[in-house]
C-alpha positions as a Markdown table, in Angstrom:
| # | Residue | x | y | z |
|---|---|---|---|---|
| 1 | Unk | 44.2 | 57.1 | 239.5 |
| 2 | Unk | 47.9 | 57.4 | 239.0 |
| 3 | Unk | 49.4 | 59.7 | 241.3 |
| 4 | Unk | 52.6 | 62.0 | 240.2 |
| 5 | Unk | 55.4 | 64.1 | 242.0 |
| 6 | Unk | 58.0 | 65.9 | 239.6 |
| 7 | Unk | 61.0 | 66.8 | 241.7 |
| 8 | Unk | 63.1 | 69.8 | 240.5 |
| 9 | Unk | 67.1 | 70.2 | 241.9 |
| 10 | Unk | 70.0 | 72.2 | 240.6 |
| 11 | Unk | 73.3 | 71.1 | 241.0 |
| 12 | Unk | 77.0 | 72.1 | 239.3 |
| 13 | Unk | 77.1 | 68.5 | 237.6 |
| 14 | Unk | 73.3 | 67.5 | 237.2 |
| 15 | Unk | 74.4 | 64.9 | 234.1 |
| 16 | Unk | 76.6 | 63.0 | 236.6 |
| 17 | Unk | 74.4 | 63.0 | 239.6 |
| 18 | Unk | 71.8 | 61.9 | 236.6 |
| 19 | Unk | 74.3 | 59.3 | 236.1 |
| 20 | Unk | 74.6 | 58.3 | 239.6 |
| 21 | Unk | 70.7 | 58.0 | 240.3 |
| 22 | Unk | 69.9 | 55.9 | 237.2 |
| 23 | Unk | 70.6 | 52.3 | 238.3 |
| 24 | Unk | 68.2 | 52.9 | 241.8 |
| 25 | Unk | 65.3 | 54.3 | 239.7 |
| 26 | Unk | 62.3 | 51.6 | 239.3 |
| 27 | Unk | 60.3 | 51.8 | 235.8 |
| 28 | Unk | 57.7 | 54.0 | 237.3 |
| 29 | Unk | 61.2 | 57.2 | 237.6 |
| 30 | Unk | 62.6 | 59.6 | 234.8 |
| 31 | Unk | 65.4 | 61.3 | 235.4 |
| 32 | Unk | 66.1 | 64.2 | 233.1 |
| 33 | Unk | 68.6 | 66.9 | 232.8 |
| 34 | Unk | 66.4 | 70.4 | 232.1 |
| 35 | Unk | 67.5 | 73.7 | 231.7 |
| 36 | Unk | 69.8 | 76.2 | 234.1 |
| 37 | Unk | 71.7 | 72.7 | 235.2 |
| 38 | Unk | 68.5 | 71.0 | 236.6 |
| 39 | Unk | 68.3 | 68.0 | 237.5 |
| 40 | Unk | 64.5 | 66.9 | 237.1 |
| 41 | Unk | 62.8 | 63.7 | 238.0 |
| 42 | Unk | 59.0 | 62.7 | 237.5 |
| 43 | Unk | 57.7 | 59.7 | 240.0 |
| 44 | Unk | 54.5 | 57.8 | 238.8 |
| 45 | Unk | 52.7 | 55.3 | 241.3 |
| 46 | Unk | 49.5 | 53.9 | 241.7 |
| 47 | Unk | 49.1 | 54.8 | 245.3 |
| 48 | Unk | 49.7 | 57.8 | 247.8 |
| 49 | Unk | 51.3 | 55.6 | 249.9 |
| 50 | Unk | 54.0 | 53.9 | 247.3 |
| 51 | Unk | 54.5 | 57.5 | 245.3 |
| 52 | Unk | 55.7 | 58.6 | 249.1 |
| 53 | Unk | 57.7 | 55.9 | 249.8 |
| 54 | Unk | 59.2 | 56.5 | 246.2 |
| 55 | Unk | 60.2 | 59.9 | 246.5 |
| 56 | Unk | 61.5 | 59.5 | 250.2 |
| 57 | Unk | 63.9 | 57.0 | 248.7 |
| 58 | Unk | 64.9 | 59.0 | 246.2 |
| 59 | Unk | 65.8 | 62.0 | 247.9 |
| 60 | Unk | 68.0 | 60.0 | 250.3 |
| 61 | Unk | 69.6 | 58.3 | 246.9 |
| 62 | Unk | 70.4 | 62.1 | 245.8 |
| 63 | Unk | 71.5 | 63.4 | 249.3 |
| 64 | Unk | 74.2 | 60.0 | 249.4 |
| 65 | Unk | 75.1 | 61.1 | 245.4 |
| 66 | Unk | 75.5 | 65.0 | 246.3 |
| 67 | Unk | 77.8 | 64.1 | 249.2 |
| 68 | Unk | 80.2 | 61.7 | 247.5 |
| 69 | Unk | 80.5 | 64.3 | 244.8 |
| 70 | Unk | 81.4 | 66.9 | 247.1 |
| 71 | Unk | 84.0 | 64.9 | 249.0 |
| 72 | Unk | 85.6 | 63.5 | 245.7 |
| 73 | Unk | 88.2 | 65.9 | 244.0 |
| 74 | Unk | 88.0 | 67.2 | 240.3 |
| 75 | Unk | 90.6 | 66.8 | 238.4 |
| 76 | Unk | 90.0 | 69.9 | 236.8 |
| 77 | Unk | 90.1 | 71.8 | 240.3 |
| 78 | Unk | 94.1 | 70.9 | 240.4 |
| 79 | Unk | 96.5 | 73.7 | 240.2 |
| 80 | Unk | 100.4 | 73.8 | 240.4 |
| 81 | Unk | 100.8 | 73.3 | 244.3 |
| 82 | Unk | 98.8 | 70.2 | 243.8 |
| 83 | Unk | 100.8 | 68.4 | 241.5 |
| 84 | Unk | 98.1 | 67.9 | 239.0 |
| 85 | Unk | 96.5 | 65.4 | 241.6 |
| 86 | Unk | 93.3 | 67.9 | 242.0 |
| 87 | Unk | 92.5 | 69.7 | 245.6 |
| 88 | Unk | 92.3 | 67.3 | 248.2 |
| 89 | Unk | 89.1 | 66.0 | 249.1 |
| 90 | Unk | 89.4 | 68.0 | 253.1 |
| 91 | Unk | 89.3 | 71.0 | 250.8 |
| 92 | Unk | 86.1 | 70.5 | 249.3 |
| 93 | Unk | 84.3 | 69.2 | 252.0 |
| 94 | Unk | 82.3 | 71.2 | 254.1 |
| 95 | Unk | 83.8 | 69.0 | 257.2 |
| 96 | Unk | 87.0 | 70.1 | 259.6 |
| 97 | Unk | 89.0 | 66.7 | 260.5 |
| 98 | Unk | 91.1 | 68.7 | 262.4 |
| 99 | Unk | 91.6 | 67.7 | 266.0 |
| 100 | Unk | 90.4 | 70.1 | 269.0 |
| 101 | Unk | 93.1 | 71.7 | 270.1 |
| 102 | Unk | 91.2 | 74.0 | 273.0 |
């Protein structure tokens, strides 16, 4: 018996993140865009234990993918004060690099 887990994710960009995950998924992955910018990917394995160890890798393939994308600036984010060079990356991120000052 085949065992399946769809996995259902939106995200601003799903085509690049799409992109991204395509050259880690094994033959028994899809990766779609859907609807409402969804990112949607079916998982088929033979066995509990491999579907699990399938999706668990996947999800940590899509956490490293949403984080890069949210540290790397668009270049259609840039305004004037920028130069044209997009926001910097400190702006996007939902880290503080600043030193403590207290």
């Amino acid at each position: 018996m085949t065992r399946k887990a769809t996995i259902r994710t939106t995200h601003d960009d799903p085509e690049l993140l799409a992109r991204a995950l395509e050259p880690d998924n094994t033959e028994e992955m899809e990766t779609t865009v859907g609807d409402a910018r969804e990112l949607v990917t079916r998982i088929e394995r033979e066995t509990t234990g491999g579907l699990q160890s399938t999706v668990d890798d996947y999800v940590v393939n899509l956490d490293v993918a949403c984080s890069i994308d949210r540290q790397t600036p668009n270049p259609s984010d840039a305004d004037s004060s920028a130069g044209g060079r997009g926001v910097p990356t400190a702006a996007r991120s939902d880290t503080n690099h600043e030193p403590n000052t207290q």
